[in-house]
N, C-alpha and C positions, 0 to 999 in steps of 0.2 A: 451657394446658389440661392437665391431669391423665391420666394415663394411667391409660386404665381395669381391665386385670389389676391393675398394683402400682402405685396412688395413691403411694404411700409412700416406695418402694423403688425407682423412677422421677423421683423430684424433685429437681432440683437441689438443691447444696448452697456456698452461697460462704463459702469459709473465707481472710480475711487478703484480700478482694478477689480470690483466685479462685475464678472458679465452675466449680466442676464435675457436670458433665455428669446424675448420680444418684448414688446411694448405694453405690455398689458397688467398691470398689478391688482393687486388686490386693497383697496383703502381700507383703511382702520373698522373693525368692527366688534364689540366686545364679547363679552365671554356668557353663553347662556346660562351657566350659573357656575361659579364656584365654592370649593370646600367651607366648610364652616371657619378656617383660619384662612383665607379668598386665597388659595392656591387653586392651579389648573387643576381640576379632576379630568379623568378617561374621555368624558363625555363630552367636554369644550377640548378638548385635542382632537375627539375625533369631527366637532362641527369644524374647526378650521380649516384639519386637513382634509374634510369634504371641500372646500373651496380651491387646495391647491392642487387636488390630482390631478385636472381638466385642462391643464395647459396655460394658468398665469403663471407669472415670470417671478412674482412674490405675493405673499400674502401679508397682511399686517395684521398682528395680537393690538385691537384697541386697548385706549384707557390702561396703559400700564403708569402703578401711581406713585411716585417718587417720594412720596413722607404720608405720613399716616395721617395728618391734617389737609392732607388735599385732593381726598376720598370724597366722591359725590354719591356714590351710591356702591352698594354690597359686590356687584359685577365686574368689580375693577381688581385685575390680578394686582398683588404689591408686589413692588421690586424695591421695598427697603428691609427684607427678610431674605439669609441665604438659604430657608426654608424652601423659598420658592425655586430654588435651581432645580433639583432632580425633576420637577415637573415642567420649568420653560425646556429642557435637556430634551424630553421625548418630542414637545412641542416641534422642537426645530429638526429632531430625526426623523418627525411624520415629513414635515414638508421637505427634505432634501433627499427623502425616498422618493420623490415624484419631480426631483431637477427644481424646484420651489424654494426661492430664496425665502429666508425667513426675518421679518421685519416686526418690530416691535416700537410703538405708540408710547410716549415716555412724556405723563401727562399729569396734572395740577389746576385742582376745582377752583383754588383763591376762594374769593368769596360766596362760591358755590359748594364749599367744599363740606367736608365728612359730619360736621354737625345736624345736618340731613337725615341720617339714616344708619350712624356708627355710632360706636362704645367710643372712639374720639369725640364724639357729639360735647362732651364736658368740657372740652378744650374750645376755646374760643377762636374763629376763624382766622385769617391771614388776608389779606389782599393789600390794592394800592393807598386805599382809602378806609379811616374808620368813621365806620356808620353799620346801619342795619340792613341786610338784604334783604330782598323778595319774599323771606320766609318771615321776617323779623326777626333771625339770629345776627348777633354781633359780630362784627367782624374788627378787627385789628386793624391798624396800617403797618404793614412790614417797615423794621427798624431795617439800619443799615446791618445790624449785624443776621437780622431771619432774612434780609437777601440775599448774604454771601451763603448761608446756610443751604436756603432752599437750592440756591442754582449748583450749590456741591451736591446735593441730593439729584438734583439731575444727571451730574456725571457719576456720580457712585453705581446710580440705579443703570445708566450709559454700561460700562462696568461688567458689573452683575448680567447683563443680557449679552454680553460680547462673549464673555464666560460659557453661559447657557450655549454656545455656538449658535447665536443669532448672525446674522449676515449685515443687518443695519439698520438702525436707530432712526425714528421717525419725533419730531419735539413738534410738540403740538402747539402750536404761538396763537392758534385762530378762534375763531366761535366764541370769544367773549371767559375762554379759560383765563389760569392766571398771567398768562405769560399774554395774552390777547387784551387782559386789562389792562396792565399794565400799556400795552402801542396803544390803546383808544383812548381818544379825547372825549367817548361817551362814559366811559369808565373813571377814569384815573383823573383825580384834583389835585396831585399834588401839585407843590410848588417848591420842590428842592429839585437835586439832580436827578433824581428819577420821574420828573412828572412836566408839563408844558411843552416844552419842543419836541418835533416829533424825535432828531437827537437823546432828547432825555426820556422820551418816552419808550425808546426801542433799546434803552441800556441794558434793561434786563435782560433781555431776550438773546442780547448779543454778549451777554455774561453767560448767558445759560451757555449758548452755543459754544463760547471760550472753553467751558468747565467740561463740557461733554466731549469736545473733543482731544483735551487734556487726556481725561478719563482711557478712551478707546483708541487713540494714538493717528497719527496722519493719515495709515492706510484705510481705514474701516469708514464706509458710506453714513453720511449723516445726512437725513431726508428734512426739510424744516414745511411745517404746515402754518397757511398765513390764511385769510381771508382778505381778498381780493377787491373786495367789499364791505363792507359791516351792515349797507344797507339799511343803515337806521338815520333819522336827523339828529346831528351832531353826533353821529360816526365817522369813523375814515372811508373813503370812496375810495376808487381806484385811481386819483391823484399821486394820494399820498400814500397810496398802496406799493406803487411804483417806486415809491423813495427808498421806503422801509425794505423793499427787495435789494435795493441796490446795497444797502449797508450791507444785509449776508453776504449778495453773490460773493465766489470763491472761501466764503465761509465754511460752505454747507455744502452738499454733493447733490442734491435736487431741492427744486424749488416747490413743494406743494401747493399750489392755488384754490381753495375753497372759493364759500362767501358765506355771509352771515354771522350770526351769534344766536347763542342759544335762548337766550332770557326775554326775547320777544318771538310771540306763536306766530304774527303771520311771515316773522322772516325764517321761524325754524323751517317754514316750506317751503325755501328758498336755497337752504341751506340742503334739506333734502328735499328735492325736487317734488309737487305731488302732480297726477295727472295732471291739472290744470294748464301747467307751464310747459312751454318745448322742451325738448328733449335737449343737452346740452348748452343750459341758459347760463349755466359760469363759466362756461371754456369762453367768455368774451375775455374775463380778468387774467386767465392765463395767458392769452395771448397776447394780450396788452404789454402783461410783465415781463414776458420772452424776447420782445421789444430791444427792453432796454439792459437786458442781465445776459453774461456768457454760460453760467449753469444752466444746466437741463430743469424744465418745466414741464409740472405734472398739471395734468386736465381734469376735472373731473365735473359732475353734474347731470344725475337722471341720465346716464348715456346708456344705451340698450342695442344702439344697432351697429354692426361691427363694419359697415360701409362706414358711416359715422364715424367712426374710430380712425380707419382707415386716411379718411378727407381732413382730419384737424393734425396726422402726422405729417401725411402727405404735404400739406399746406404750409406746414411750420408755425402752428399756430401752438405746438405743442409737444416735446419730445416724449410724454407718456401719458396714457391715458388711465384711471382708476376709477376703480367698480368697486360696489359694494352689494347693496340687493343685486344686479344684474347677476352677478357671484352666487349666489342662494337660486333664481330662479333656471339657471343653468350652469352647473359647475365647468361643464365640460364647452362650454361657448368656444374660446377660445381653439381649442383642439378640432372643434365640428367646422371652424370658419376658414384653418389655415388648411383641414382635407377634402376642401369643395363642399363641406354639408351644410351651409349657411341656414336652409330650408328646414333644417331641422335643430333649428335653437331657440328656444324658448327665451322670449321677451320679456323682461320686468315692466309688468303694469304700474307701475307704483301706486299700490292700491293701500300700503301701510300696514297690510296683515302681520309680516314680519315685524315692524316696532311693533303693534298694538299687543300682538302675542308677548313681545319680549319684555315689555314695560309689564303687561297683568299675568301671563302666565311663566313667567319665568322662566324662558326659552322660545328659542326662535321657532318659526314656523315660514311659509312660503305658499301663497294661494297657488301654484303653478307646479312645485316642486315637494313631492307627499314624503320624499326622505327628508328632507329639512326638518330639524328636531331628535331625531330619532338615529342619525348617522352613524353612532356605536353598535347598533345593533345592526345594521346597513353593511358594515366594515367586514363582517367574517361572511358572506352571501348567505343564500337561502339553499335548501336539499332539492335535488332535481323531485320532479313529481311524475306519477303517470299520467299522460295524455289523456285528458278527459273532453268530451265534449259539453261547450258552452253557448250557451244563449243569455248575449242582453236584452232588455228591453227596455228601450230609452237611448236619444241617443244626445245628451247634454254633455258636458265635462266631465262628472263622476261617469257616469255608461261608457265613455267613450277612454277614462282611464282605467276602469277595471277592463275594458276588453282587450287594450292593445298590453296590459299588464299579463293579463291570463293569455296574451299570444305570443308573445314575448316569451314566455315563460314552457309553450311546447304544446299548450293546449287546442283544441279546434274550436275557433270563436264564431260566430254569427251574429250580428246586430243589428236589432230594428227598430229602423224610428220612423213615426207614424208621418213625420213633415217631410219635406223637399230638400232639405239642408240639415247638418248637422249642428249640435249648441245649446240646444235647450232656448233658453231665456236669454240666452248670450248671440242669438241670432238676430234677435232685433233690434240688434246695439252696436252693428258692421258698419253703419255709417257715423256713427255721435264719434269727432274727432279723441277726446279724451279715453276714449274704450279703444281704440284701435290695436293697440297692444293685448286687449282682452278677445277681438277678435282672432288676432293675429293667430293664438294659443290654441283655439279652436283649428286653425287651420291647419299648424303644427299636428294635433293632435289627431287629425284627420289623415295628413301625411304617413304619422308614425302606425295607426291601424291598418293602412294600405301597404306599410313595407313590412308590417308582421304577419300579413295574410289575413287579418279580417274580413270575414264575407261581412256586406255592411246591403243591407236593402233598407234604403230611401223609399219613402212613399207608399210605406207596409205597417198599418196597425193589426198586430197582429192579437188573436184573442185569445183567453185561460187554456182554452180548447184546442186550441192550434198546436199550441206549444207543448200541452202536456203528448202530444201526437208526435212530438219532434224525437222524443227519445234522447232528454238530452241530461246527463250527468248534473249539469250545475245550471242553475238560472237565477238572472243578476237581474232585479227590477229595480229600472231607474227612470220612471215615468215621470218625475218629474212634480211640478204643485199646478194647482189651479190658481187664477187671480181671484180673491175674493172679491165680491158684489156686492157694494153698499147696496139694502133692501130701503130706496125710496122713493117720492115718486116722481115720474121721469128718469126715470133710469135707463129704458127704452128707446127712451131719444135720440131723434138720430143724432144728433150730434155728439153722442157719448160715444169715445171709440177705448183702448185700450193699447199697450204700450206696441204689437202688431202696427200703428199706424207709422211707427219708427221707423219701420223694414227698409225703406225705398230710400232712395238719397234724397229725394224732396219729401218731407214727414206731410201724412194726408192729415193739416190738423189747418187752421184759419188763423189770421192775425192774432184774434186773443181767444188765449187758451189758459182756460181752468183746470188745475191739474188740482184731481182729489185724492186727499194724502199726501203727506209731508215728510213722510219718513226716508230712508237715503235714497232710494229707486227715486219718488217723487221729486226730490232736492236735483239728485243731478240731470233726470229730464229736463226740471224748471231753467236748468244751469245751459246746458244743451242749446235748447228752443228760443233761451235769448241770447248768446250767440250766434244766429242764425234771422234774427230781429222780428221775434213772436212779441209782442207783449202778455208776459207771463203773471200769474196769482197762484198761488199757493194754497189752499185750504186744510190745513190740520186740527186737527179736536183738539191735541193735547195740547201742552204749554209751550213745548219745544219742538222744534222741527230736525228731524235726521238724529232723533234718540237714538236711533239702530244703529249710526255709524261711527265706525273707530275716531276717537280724538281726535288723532292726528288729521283723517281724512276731513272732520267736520271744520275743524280749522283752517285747512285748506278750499272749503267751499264756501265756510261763512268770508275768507276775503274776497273771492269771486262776487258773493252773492250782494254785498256793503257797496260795492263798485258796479252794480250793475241795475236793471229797472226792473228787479223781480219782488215782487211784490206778495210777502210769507204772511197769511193772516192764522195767528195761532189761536188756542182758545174756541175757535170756531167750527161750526159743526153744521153740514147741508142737511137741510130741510125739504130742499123740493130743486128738480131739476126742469126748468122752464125754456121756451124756445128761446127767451131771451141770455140767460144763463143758468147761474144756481143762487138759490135764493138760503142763505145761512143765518144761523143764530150765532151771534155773538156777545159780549157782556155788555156793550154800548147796544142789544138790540139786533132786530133782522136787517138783514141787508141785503143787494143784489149786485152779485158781483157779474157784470157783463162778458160774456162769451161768444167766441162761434165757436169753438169744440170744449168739451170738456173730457177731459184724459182721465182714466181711473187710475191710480197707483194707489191702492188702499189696500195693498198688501196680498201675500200668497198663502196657502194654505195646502197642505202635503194633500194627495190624492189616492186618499187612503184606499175607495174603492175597486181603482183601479188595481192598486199596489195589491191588496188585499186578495186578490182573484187569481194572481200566480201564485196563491201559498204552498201548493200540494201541484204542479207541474212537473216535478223532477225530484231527486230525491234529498237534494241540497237547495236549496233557494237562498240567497241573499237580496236583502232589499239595501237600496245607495240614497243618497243624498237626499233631493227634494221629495221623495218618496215615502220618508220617515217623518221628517220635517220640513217645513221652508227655511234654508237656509245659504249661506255663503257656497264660492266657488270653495272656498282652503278645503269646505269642511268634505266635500262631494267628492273632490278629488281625493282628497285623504282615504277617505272609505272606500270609494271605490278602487283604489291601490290596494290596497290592505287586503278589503275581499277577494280579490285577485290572489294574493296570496295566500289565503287560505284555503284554497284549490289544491 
């Protein structure tokens, strides 16, 4: 029988004689850190199979690395050690305790590889071509005899995970890895049989696939990952993307369609989606390729909403769709969409907290999702508690996840927020297209306190006084920060408003708008406002603009911002706010920058005062997020989870 929300996106699917479970996989994503010799420890089994309990159909172990030279970084499990078996072994008994096929990413840096960041670093690199990379280490060009080598290293490694009782093998051809340099004509110079036509240039690729399927024998699924795109001048497009499919089909048992490469930042945001770009901007290349190939085609690209999902199988634009952060910001998506709970599944914003975490602190994390990270300790639950009564105060993201967490959990919650709406700071960003997902969370969030029984009063600031009169066990202060106020003169002016002018779907701001402070709030306003066709300025003191925001995400605004009429004056620093505009110092001298509003984003500041005046209310107090500090959604939400739990 057919599942009645997603006919479509609900239906099994058997590929190579397995079947699985719906449509919905899990794409490659590596390992939060592994042992000192890169096996899986406890803790990257249990981040996995957080992703496979929730209802996809498989999950994939990224970045597994088929020879010790073609290591890009520490995080990459090996599969050229049968060390690694007793731990890919539990790997794949987490995920087939939960009907979760298990799939494994069987991959090769070339000339990105282990000199980087490994005790191989002494070994001189491998790829199509010898020259120097990006880092200025050396690289080799593979003879004939390190290509038959490495592509047996593919099947061996094939092999070794079939062993492990893996379910099926994923060859990662795309993103400018070894097997992706070797297809690109922005890579690969040679000029023997391995290099020039695309023919010669997809030999390798189709050795590997020979050798891997040697290895694992007729029956067993082999997944092949391409880029559909490369998106670069003198890359391959989706012409010859098209071709390169065609030599696999009936090679390979699904088609994976990315796009991009990794070794250029403005397509790495391509390659993973950031706010900026629609949702589902590379299921064009898959469908393209579905076209012309009788293998099943996988979709993938920023996708978050399972209507979405639903319409690209439905269509045939795609016979499976894969997720990766959407996977971290709700495990359980899949399982909440096929029992009518659509309402209640948390949306990937792609805000990038998860890479920016995973890149500096060496484990993943999830602005939306406060178990991400932490899943091992998640795995054995928590002790039931006695029923205590609780008061939040504040009702932002952290306030509103430690209440519906401490209601959840058995307690009697109460929450009061002084505005009309729930969000905090994230209310005045319901209409900016790129936040919509960050709205969305909120609303979610709101839902999820309504069906746990939070008493919630809207429209009630309530004081030290009130509260200590409530009688209440626990009290959660999450009040929230103030904007700071540059102290100059005109400040008062009326044309100075504050980021409140957002609230409405028409922003109450004029043609040109000065937006004071440059840091990421500042940046993506700026971003916002000229979409919508403000002509926009920027004013920041310091040297750089959007210090505060994750790599990733700055890379994703600075190509917005290079393509657009916003105009970032760094270095520069207001002097006086005048009816005409704001009148700044800069190194070339004062200037005036022309205005009819000028917008403050010059940062927030915890509201100690406030925060400071529930110390003694009850006889447990916690204070949450912006109340401590000014700071992220990740970090609000985290705390206020956690405090929750310590109830």
């Amino acid at each position: 029988m057919k599942n009645k929300y997603y006919p479509n996106l609900a239906s099994p699917i058997t590929i190579n004689g397995v079947t699985f479970k719906n449509r919905i996989f899990g794409a490659p994503m590596s390992n939060p850190e592994l042992d000192p010799d890169c096996h899986m420890r406890e803790e990257d089994i249990a981040f996995h199979a957080n992703r496979g309990r929730g209802g996809l159909a498989s999950v994939c172990i990224g970045l597994g690395i088929v020879e010790a030279v073609g290591r890009s970084h520490t995080k990459e499990v090996i599969l050229y050690d049968d060390l690694s078996l007793p731990s890919l072994k539990r790997m794949a008994n987490e995920f087939h305790k939960h009907n979760c096929m298990a799939t494994m990413e069987l991959a090769h840096g070339g000339k990105f590889g282990a000199a980087r960041s490994h005790s191989a670093a002494k070994s001189t690199l491998i790829g199509p071509n010898g020259e120097l990379n990006a880092q200025g280490v050396p690289v080799k060009a593979m003879t004939e005899e390190q290509i038959e080598e490495t592509a047996t290293a593919f099947g061996n490694a094939a092999k070794l995970v079939k062993e492990a009782g893996f379910d099926m093998v994923l060859i990662h051809g795309g993103h400018g890895w070894l097997l992706g340099q070797f297809a690109s004509p922005y890579f690969n110079k040679r000029t023997d049989r391995w290099g020039g036509s695309l023919e010669n240039r997809m030999r390798f690729s189709l050795l590997v696939v020979e050798k891997v399927r040697e290895a694992v024998g007729p029956d067993f699924p082999i997944e092949f990952r391409m880029s559909g795109s490369e998106c670069i001048p003198g890359g391959y497009d989706i012409d010859e993307a098209v071709e390169m499919a065609k030599m696999i089909d009936g090679k390979v048992d699904i088609i994976h369609v990315s796009a991009g490469i990794h070794e250029n930042n403005d397509v790495f945001v391509i390659t993973h989606p950031s706010m900026f770009i629609e949702h589902g901007c590379n299921v064009q290349y898959a469908a393209e390729i579905k076209k012309h190939v009788k293998t099943p085609v996988a979709a993938l690209g920023g996708i978050n909403d399972v209507d979405m999902m639903e319409e690209i199988i439905a269509s045939g634009k795609a016979d499976i769709i894969e997720v990766a952060r959407q996977s971290l910001a709700d495990p359980y998506f899949p399982e909440k969409a096929f029992s009518g709970k659509k309402d209640d599944i948390t949306q990937c914003c792609r805000c990038y907290s998860c890479f920016y975490n995973y890149l500096s602190n060496r484990n993943y994390c999830c602005a939306f999702n406060p178990v991400i990270g932490d899943e091992l300790e998640h795995k054995y639950g928590f002790p039931a508690t006695t029923p205590k009564k609780v008061v939040v105060v504040g009702g932002g993201p952290g306030g509103m996840e430690a209440a519906v967490t401490a209601a959840q959990r058995g307690h009697s919650v109460t929450l009061y927020e002084k505005n009309s709406k729930l969000g905090g700071q994230i209310a005045h960003e319901q209409h900016i297209p790129f936040k919509k997902d960050m709205y969305h969370f909120i609303e979610v969030l709101a839902k999820r306190c309504e069906d746990a029984g939070v008493d919630i009063r809207l429209n009630t600031e309530v004081t030290p006084e009130e509260v200590a009169e409530m009688g209440a066990d626990v009290v959660m202060t999450a009040v929230g920060a103030k904007p700071i106020i540059p102290q100059i003169p005109g400040i008062d002016n009326a044309k100075v408003t504050g980021l409140k002018a957002l609230e409405s779907e028409t922003p109450a701001v004029g043609q040109k708008v000065a937006i004071l402070g440059g840091g990421l709030v500042g940046s993506e306003v700026a971003i916002y406002l000229d979409m919508i066709g403000k002509d926009v300025t920027v004013v920041e003191m310091k040297d750089t603009w959007a210090s505060d925001a994750y790599w990733m995400h700055k890379v994703a605004m600075d190509k917005y911002i290079r393509d657009s009429r916003i105009d970032i004056k760094v270095n520069t620093t207001a002097k006086e706010i005048t009816d005409a505009g704001i009148v700044c110092n800069t190194p070339d001298g004062e200037i005036l920058i022309e205005a009819d509003t000028v917008l403050l984003a010059a940062g927030m500041k915890a509201d100690r005062a406030s925060a400071d005046g529930f110390l003694n209310t009850a006889p447990r107090v916690f204070e949450i997020g912006d109340a401590i500090k000014a700071g992220r959604v990740v970090e609000a939400v985290k705390l206020g989870y956690y405090r929750a739990l310590d109830i």
